[in-house]
N, C-alpha and C positions, 0 to 999 in steps of 0.2 A: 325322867321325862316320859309321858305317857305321852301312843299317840292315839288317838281317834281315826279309826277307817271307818269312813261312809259307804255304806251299799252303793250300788248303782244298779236298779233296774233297766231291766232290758225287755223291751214288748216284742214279743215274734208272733207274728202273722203267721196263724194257721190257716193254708187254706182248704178250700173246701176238694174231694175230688170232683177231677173234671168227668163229665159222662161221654159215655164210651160214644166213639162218633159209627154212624151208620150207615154213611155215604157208600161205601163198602159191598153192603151186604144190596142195598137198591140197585147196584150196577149189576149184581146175580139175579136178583128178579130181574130186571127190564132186561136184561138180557137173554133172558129166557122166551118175555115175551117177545124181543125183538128178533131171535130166534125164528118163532113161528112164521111172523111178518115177513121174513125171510123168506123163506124158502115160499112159505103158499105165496106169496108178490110178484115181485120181480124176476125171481125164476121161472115161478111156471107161466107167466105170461109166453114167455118165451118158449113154449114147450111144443114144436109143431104137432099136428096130424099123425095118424100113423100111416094115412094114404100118400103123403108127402115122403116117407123115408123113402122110395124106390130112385126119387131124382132128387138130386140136390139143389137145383133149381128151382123146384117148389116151394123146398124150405126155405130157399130165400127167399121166394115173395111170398111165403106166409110171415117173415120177421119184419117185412120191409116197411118203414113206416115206425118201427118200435125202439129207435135208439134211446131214445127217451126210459126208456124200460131198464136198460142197461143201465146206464146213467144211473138209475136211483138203487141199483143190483150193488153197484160199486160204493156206494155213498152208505149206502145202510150197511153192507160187510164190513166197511173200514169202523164204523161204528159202533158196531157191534164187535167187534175183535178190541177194540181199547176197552168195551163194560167187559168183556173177558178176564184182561189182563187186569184191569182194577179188584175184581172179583178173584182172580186166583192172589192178589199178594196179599189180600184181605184176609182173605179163607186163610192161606198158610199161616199171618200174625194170631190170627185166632185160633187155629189147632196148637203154635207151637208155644202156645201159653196153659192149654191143658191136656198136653199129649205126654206120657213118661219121655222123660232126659233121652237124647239118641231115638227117639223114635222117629221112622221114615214116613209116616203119615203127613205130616204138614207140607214137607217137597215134593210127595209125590198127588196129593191132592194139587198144588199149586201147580205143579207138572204136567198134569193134563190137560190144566183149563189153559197153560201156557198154548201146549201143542193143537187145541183148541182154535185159540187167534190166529196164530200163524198158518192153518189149514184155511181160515177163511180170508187171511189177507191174497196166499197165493191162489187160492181157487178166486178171489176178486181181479188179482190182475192179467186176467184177458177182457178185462174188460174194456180199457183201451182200443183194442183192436176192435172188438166187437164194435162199440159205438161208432170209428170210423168208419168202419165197414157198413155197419147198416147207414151210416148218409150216405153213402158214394154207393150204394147198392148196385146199379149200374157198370161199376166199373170197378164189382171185384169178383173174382172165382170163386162161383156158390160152392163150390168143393173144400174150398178154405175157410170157406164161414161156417158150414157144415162140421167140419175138424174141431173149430173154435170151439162151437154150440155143445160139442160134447163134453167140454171141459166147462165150460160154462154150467151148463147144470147137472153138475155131477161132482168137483175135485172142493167147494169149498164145504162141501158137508161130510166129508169124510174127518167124522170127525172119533173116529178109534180111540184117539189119545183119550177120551172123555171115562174114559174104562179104568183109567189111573184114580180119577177121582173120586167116582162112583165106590170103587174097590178101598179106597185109602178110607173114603166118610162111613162106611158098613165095618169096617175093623176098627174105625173110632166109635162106634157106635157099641157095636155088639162084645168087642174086648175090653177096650180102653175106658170106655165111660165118658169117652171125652165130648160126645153128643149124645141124645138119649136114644132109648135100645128101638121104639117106633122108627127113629128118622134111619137108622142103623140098619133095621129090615128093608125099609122102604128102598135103602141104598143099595141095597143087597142084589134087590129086585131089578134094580135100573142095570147094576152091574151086567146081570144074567140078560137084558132086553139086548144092551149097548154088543153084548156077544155075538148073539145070536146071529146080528147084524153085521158080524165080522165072518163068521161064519158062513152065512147065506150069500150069493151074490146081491145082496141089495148094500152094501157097504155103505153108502152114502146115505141108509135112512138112520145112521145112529142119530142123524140130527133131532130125530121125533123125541125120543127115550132122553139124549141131554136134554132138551129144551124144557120135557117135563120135570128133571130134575133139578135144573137152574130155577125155577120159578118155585120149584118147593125150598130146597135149600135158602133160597134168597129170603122167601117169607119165614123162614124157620131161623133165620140169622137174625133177622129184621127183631124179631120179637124176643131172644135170647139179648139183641144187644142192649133194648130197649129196658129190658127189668132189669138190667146191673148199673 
């Protein structure tokens, strides 16, 4: 008895790859420029006189009238601290796809733009105070609004951690090969800026040096994602 087996095809769906998404890398640029918006905005509106430092009471009627100013100081850091966080877990899936096995670049790049956020959510939350304080201006101690103002424009720009970054993207650059060896110098450069500013007492202007580096890296991601 002979039997006969019949084939059976079977069709598989190849499909296509899907292209690399880039929402990512936009949230490092616009962060970068919202960055700048920052800080020259809603902070230095707020930034009294220097005839006014001798009484604290001056500075409150130079602020009085500008809660409004707060208000948007708060709404734009909050904002700007989630394109951070989107931007560092980006950046990190992107080195730790071409960084050698065990290498600390990808967490410590993602690391810094973490520490990044979270400098500008707590340098944002006196803002609370602040905005209540300037409507009731009347009936609060310009000594304590005074106190405020100083954390106000000054604790959400400290942003040091930003030196992990800077340092992780220049050793992926110039070692690794895992970005190219221009964005690598460039990084290098920010690194030595973001120092400097640790160094000096200007601590708080590492925000200049990140902000130009966010808007480089962002567009330098934008267009690496875009060819693959």
């Amino acid at each position: 008895m002979n039997t006969t087996l019949t084939p059976h095809r079977y069709d598989v769906d190849v499909l296509a790859p899907s292209r690399r998404r880039r929402g990512w890398a936009y949230a490092g640029l616009l962060g970068g420029i919202g960055s700048f918006v920052f800080f020259l905005g809603p902070a230095s509106v707020l930034t009294p006189s220097r005839d006014s430092y001798a009484d604290n009471a001056d500075v409150l009627a130079e602020l009085d009238g500008k809660a409004g100013w707060v208000w948007a100081f708060q709404t734009t850091g909050v904002a700007l601290a989630v394109l951070l966080v989107i931007f560092a877990l980006g950046l990190r899936r992107r080195l730790a796809g071409q960084e050698p096995a065990g290498s600390l670049v990808p967490d410590l790049a993602g690391l810094g733009l973490i520490l990044m956020a979270i400098m500008t959510l707590v340098g944002t939350g006196i803002s609370t105070e602040m905005f209540h304080a300037l409507r009731n201006s009347d009936e609060v101690d310009p000594d304590t609004v005074a106190s405020h103002l100083a954390i106000y424009n000054t604790l959400a720009w400290v942003w040091a951690g930003g030196i992990l970054t800077t340092g992780a993207m220049a050793v992926a650059g110039l070692r690794h090969g895992s970005v190219s060896r221009r964005f690598g110098r460039f990084a290098a450069v920010m690194t030595v800026l973001v120092g400097v500013t640790q160094v000096l007492p200007f601590q708080y202007l590492a925000v200049l040096p990140m902000a130009i580096f966010l808007i480089v890296c962002g567009v330098s991601m934008v267009r690496t994602e875009s060819d693959n």
